[in-house]
N, C-alpha and C positions, 0 to 999 in steps of 0.2 A: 551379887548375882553372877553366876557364872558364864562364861563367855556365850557358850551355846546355846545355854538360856535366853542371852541376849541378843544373839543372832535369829531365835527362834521368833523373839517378839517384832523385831523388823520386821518380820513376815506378814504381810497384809490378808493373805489368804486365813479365812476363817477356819475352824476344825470344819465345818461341815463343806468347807471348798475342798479340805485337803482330803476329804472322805471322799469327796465329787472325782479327784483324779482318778479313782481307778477306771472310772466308768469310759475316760477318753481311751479310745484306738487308736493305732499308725497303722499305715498302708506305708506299701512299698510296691515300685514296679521300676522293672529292668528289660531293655530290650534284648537282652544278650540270650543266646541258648547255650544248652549242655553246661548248665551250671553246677560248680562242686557243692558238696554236701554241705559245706560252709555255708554258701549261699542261700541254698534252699533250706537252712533252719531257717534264717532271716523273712523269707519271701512267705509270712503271716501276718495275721492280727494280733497286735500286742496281745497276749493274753496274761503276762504279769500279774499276781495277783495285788495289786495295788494297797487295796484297805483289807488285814487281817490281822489273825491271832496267829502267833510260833511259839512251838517249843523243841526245843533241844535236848538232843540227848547223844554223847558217847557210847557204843558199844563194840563190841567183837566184832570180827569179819563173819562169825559162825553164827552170832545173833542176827545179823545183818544179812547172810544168805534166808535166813530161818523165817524174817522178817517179810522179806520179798514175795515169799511161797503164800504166808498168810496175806499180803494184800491183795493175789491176784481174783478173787470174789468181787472187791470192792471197787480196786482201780485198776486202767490200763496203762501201761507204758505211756509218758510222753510222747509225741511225734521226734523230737532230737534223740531221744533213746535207742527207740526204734528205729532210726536211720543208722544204726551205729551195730556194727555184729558182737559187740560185746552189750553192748547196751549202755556204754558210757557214753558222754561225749566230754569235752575241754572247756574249760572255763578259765579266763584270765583275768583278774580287777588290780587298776593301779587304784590307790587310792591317796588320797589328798590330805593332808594336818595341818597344822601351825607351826612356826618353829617350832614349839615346845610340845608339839604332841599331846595338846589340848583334845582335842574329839577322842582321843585312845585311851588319857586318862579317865576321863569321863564315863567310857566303856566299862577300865578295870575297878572303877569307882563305886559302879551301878547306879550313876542315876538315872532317874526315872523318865526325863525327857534330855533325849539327845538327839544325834543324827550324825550321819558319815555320810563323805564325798567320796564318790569314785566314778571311776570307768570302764565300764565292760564290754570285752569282748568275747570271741568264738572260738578264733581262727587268727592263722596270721600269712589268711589270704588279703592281699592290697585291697580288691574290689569288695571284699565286706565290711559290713556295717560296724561303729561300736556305739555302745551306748552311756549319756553321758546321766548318774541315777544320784538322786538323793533318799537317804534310807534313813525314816522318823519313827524312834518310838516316841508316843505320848501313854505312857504309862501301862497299860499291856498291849496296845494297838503298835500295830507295824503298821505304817504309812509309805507304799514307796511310789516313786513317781521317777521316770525318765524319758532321756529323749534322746533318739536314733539320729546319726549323723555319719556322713563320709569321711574314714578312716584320713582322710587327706587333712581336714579340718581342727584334727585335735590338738596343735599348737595354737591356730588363731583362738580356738575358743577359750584355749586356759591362758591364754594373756588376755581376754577380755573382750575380746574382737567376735562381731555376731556372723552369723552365717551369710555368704555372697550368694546371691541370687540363683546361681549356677546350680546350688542342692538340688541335687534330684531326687530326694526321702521326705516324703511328708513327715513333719516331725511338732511337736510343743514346742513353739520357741518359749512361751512360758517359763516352761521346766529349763530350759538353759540358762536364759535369764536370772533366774531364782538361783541356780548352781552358783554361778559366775557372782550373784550380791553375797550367797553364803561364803563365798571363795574368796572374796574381796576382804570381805569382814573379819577373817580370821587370819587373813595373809596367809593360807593354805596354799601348798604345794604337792607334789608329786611328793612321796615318802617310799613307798613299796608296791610292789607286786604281790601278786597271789594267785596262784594257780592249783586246780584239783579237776578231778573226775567225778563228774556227777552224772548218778542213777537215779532218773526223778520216775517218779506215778500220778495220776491226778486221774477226776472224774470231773462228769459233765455238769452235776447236777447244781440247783441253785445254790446249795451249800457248798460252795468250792472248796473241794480238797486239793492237795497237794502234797506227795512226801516224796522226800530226795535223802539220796544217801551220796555223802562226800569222800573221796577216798584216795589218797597220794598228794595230801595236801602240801605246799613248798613254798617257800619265801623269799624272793629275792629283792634286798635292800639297795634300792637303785632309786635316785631322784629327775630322773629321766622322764620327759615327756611322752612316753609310748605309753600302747595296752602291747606286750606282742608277752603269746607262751616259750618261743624260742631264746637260745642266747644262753652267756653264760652265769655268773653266779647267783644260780639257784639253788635254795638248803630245803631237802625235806624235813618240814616238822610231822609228818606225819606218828614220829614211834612218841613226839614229844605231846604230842594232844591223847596217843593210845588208842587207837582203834578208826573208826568209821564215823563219821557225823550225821548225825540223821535227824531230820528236821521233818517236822508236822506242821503243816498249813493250814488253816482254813478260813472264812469268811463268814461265817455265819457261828450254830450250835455247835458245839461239840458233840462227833459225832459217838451213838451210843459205841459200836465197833471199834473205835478207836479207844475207847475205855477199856476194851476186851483185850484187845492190843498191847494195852499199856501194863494191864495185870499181870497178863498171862507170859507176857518176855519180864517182869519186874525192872520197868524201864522207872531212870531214874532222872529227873529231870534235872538241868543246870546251866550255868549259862555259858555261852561258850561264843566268841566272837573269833574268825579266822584270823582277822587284821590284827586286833589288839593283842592275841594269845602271840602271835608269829611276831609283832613289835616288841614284843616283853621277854621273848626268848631270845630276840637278836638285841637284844640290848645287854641281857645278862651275858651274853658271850661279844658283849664290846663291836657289835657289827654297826651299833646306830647310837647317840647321844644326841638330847641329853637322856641319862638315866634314869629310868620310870621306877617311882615307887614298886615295889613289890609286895603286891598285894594277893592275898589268897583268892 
C-alpha cells in the first residue's frame, strides 16, 4: 500500500464528511479601515469550491483570449478578478512532500487516490491571511478543504503547534489538525513554491461553475517556511508547460455549454499538476534531489 494511501486511511472522516467540508464557511472581521486589495479579496465567505469535478487543459494565449469572450453569456468575472485592472490577480502556494517526494510521484504516477499539502496565499502584505489546504482526489472527485490563519502563525503551525487563542480568523481547526496528522505521517516539509496569474469566472447557480486561466507560471525551489510571491530564485516554467492552464470546475452536471465549449475551441483534455510538472523540471536541471522517475 502506498504511503498516501495509508495516510488517507488514518483519516477518520468518512467520504460523505469529506463531501460535508465544502458545505462549512469562514468569516472574517478586521477593525482596520482603508484596506489594500489584498485584504479585501480576504474579507468573504469561503466560497471554495470544495466537493467537485476538474479538468484541465493547456492552450494558446489566442485560444485563451478567444475562450474568455465565449464565456461571457455564462459567467462573470470573479470578485478578485474584477478588483484587479487587468483582471488578474497573484497567487502563491508552498507546498509540503516527503524527503523522497512521495505526494509528486504519486501525481506523475496517476494514482487515482492521492492528495497534496500546501499553503496559500494572496499577497505578501504582513496583515493578510494564508491558507493552510488539503487537496484530495478520490477517483475523479476533487475534495479540497482549508483553513484561514494569521500570516504570523505559519512556523508554529508546521512544527505542530495549534493556534493561540489570540486568532482573530474564525477558521477549522479541524482542517489544521488533519493538515499537521497528514504532515506528521509523511515527515512533509516545505519543498517549493509556486506562483502564477490567475483569470478565474464562475456563476451563481446550484450547479457551481468555475473556470480559471493560469498564466506566468514560475518555481522557486526553496525549503523555507514562508508562502511570500516576492524574493529571489524564481524560474519561469511557463514556456516549459506551453501555453495557458485552464481549468474547468464544477459541482454538480456537466454543463451542456460547456460541451459546446469544449468542441468548438477542440480542447484536449490532460493532466497537468503545477507542483509536480515545475518539481520534475527542476530536478531534470539538477535544482532539487532526489531524482524523479521520468515519466510521460
Amino acid at each position: 500500500m502506498n504511503t498516501s494511501k495509508k495516510v488517507l486511511n488514518k483519516d477518520k472522516n468518512s467520504y460523505s464528511a469529506l463531501r460535508n467540508l465544502s458545505k462549512h464557511r469562514v468569516g472574517f472581521t478586521s477593525s482596520k479601515l482603508g484596506k489594500s486589495i489584498a485584504q479585501k479579496q480576504e474579507e468573504y465567505v469561503d466560497r471554495t469550491l470544495g466537493y467537485r469535478y476538474e479538468m484541465k487543459y493547456i492552450i494558446s494565449e489566442e485560444r485563451a483570449v478567444a475562450i474568455a469572450r465565449f464565456l461571457k453569456p455564462y459567467l462573470k468575472m470573479d470578485r478578485y478578478s474584477k478588483l484587479q485592472p487587468d483582471g488578474e490577480y497573484p497567487i502563491v502556494s508552498t507546498y509540503l512532500d516527503s524527503p523522497g517526494f512521495q505526494l509528486c510521484r504519486e501525481t506523475l504516477e496517476g494514482h487515482k487516490n492521492r492528495f497534496k499539502l500546501r499553503v496559500r496565499g494572496y499577497s505578501d502584505d504582513p496583515e493578510s491571511p494564508i491558507f493552510f489546504e488539503i487537496k484530495r482526489r478520490i477517483n475523479t472527485v476533487i475534495l479540497k478543504s482549508r483553513a484561514r490563519v494569521r500570516r504570523e502563525y505559519l512556523v508554529d503551525l508546521l512544527a505542530g503547534r495549534f493556534l493561540p487563542p489570540t486568532q482573530n480568523y474564525k477558521t477549522d481547526e479541524d482542517v489544521l489538525r488533519q493538515f499537521q496528522l497528514y504532515m506528521f505521517s509523511l515527515n512533509a516539509k516545505p519543498v517549493t513554491r509556486i506562483r502564477y496569474m490567475r483569470e478565474a469566472y464562475e456563476g451563481d447557480g446550484e450547479n457551481r461553475v468555475r473556470i480559471t486561466f493560469d498564466r506566468d507560471i514560475c518555481c522557486n525551489i526553496d525549503d523555507s517556511p514562508v508562502v511570500k510571491l516576492g524574493g529571489i530564485g524564481w524560474r519561469n516554467f511557463s514556456t516549459d508547460i506551453e501555453g495557458v492552464v485552464l481549468e474547468i470546475k464544477f459541482t454538480g452536471r456537466y454543463p451542456a455549454w460547456i460541451s459546446q465549449m469544449v468542441e468548438c475551441f477542440n480542447l484536449k483534455q490532460g493532466p497537468m499538476s503545477k507542483y509536480a510538472s515545475s518539481i520534475k523540471k527542476a530536478c531534470i536541471l539538477r535544482f532539487c534531489a532526489p531524482k524523479l522517475p521520468m515519466i510521460a
